[in-house]
C-alpha positions as CSV (number, residue, x, y, z in Angstrom):
1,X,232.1,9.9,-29.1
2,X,234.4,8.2,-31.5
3,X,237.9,9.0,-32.5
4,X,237.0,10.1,-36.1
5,X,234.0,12.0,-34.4
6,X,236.7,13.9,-32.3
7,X,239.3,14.8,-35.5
8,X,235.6,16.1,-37.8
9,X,235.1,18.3,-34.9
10,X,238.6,19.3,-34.4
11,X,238.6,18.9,-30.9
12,X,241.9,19.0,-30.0
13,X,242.4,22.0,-31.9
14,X,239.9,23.4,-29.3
15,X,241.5,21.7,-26.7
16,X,244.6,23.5,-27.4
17,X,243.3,27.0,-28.0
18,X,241.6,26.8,-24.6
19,X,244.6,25.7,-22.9
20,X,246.6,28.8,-24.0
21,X,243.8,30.6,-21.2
22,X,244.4,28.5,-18.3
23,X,246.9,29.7,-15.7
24,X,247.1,27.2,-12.9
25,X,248.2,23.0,-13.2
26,X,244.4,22.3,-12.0
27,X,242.6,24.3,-14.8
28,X,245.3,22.8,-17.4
29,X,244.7,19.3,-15.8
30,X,240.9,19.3,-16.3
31,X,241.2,21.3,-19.7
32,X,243.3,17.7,-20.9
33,X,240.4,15.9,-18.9
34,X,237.6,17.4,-21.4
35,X,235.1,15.5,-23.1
36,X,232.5,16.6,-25.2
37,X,230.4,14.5,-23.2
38,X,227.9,17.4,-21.2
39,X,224.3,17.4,-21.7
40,X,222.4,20.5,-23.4
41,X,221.7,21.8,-20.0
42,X,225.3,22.0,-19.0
43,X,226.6,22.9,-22.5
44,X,224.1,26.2,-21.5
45,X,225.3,26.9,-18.8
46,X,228.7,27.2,-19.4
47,X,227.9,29.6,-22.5
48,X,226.2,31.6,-20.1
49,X,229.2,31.6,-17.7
50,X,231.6,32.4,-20.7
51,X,229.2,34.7,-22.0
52,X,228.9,36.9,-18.1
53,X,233.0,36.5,-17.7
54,X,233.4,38.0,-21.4
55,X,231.5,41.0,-19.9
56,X,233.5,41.4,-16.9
57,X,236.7,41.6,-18.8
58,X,235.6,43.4,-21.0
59,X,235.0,46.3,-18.5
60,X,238.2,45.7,-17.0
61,X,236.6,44.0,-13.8
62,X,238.7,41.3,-13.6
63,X,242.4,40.5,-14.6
64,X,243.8,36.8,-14.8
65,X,247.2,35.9,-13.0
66,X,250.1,35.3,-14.8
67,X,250.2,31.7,-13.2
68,X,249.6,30.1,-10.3
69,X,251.5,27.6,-8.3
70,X,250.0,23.8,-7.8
71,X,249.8,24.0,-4.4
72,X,247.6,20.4,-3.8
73,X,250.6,18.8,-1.7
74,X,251.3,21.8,0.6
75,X,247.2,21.6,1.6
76,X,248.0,17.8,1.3
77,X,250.6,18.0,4.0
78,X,248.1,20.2,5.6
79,X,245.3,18.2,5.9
80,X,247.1,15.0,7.3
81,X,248.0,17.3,10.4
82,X,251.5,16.4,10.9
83,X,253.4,19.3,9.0
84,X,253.6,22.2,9.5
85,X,254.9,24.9,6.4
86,X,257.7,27.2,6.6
87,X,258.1,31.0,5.4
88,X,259.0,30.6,1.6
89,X,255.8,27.9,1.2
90,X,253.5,30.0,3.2
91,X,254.9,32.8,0.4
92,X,253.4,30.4,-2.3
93,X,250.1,30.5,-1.2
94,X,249.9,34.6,-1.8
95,X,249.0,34.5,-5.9
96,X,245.9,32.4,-5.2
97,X,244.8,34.5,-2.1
98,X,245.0,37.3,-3.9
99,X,243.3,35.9,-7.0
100,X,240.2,35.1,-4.8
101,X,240.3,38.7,-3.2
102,X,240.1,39.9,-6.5
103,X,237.2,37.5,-7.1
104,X,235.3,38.3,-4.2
105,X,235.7,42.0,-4.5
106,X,234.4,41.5,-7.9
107,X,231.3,40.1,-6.8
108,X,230.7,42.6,-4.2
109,X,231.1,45.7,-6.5
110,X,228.5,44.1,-9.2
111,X,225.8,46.0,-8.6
112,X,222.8,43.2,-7.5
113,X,225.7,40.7,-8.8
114,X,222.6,38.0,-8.3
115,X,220.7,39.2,-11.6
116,X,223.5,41.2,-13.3
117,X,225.9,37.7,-13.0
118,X,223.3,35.2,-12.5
119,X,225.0,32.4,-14.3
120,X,228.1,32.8,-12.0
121,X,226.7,33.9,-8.6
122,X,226.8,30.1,-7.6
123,X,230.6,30.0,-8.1
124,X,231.1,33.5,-6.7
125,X,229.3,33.8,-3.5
126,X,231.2,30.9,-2.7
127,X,234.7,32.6,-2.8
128,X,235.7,34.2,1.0
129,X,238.1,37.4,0.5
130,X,241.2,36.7,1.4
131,X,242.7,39.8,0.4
132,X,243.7,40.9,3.9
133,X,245.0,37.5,4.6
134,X,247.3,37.5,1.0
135,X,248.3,41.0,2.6
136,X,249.5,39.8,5.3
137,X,251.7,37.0,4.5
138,X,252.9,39.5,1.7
139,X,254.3,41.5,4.2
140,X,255.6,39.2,7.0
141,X,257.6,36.5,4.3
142,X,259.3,36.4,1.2
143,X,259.6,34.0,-1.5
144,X,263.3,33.3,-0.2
145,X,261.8,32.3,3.2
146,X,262.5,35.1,5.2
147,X,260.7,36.4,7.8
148,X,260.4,40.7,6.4
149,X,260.8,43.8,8.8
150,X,257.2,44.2,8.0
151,X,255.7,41.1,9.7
152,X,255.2,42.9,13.0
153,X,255.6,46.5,14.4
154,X,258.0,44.8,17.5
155,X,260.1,42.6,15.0
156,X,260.5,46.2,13.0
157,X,261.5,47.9,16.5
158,X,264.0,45.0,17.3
159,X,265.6,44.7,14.1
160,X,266.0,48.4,13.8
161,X,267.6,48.8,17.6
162,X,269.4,45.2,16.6
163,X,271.2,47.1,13.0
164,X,271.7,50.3,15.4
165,X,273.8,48.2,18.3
166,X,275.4,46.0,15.5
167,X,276.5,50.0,14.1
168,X,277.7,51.0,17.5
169,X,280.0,47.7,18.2
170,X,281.7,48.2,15.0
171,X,282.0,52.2,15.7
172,X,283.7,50.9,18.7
173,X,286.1,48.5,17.2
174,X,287.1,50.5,14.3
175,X,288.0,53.0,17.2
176,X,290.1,50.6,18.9
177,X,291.4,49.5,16.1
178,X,292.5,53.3,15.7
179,X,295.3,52.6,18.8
180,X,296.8,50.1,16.4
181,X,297.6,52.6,13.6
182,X,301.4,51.8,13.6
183,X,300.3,47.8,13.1
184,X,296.8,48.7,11.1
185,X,297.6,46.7,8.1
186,X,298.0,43.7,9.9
187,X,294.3,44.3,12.0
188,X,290.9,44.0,10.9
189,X,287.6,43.8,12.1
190,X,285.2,40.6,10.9
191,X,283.1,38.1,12.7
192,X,283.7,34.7,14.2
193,X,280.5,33.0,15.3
194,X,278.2,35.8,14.9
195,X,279.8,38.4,17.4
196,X,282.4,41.3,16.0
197,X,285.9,41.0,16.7
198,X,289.3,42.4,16.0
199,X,291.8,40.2,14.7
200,X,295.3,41.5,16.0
201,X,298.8,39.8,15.7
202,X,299.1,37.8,18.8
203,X,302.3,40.2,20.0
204,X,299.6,42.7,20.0
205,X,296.9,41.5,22.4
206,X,298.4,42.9,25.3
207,X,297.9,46.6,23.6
208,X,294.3,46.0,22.9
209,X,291.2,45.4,26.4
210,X,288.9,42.8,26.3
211,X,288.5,38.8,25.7
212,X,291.2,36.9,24.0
């Protein structure tokens, strides 16, 4: 089809309204890709698709993300096998996941989903439910990368008895730095190289036990 075939039609006008729905870099990328090139069969189809989906949302079945992350060179890196991702990018995966949870549970609660959605069931019963999985990495990572409390019941335990030891070395020095009361403005407590310690004038060290 011909330029001048494309402006009568107002295809990009199309183009652009359609665009406002998508909410990932792949559905944006083959929304520019379009053609109006499909064959009556296909053209069918997809108003039968379009048609099922309008259902769905309209019975409040199914709600879109606000966006989703292009996440082609994390599986990229992935698939060549000599990568391996850390917390925050595993995070990024967790929209999608949970997108196709919300897809497959969608399917599954369709009563006889086969002839109620028959113009989708091929795209549907293809989608896994990865629900649990987005669960999971929702609760052991964070989008900064760190590895949350909630990852495991023993990381929980450690961390906890970890704060509660961390508590009871600075209970201690605060108490030793209780002797010094007649030099207290010159102490302190802090930390040098990840361990607590008391930071004395050096006239005071002999008053005070431990390392120097």
């Amino acid at each position: 089809m011909n330029r001048h075939s494309l402006e009568v039609l107002e295809f990009e006008k199309v183009r652009r309204m359609i665009l406002r729905w998508t909410f990932s870099p792949l559905g944006r990328e083959q929304v520019e890709a379009m053609r109006p090139d499909l064959t009556l069969e296909q053209i069918a189809v997809s108003q039968r698709r379009i048609a099922e989906w309008k259902v769905l949302e309209l019975r409040g079945a199914f709600s879109a993300p606000a966006s989703l992350p292009d996440l082609r060179p994390l599986i990229l890196r992935l698939q060549r096998g000599v990568d391996v991702l850390d917390a925050a990018e595993l995070h990024t995966f967790v929209p999608l996941l949970d997108h196709l949870g919300q897809l497959h549970r969608m399917r599954r609660d369709a009563e006889h989903a086969s002839q109620t959605l028959p113009a989708l069931w091929d795209l549907l019963e293809e989608i896994d439910d990865f629900a649990p999985l987005a669960r999971r990495l929702g609760r052991s990572v964070s989008g900064q990368g760190e590895v949350l409390d909630t990852a495991s019941a023993e990381l929980g335990r450690i961390r906890r008895d970890l704060l509660a030891a961390q508590q009871s070395a600075s209970e201690m020095l605060e108490e030793m730095l209780g002797r010094l009361s007649h030099h207290r403005e010159d102490a302190f407590v802090t930390l040098r190289e990840g361990r607590f310690v008391l930071s004395v004038r050096s006239q005071q060290r002999s008053e005070m036990p431990g390392l120097l």
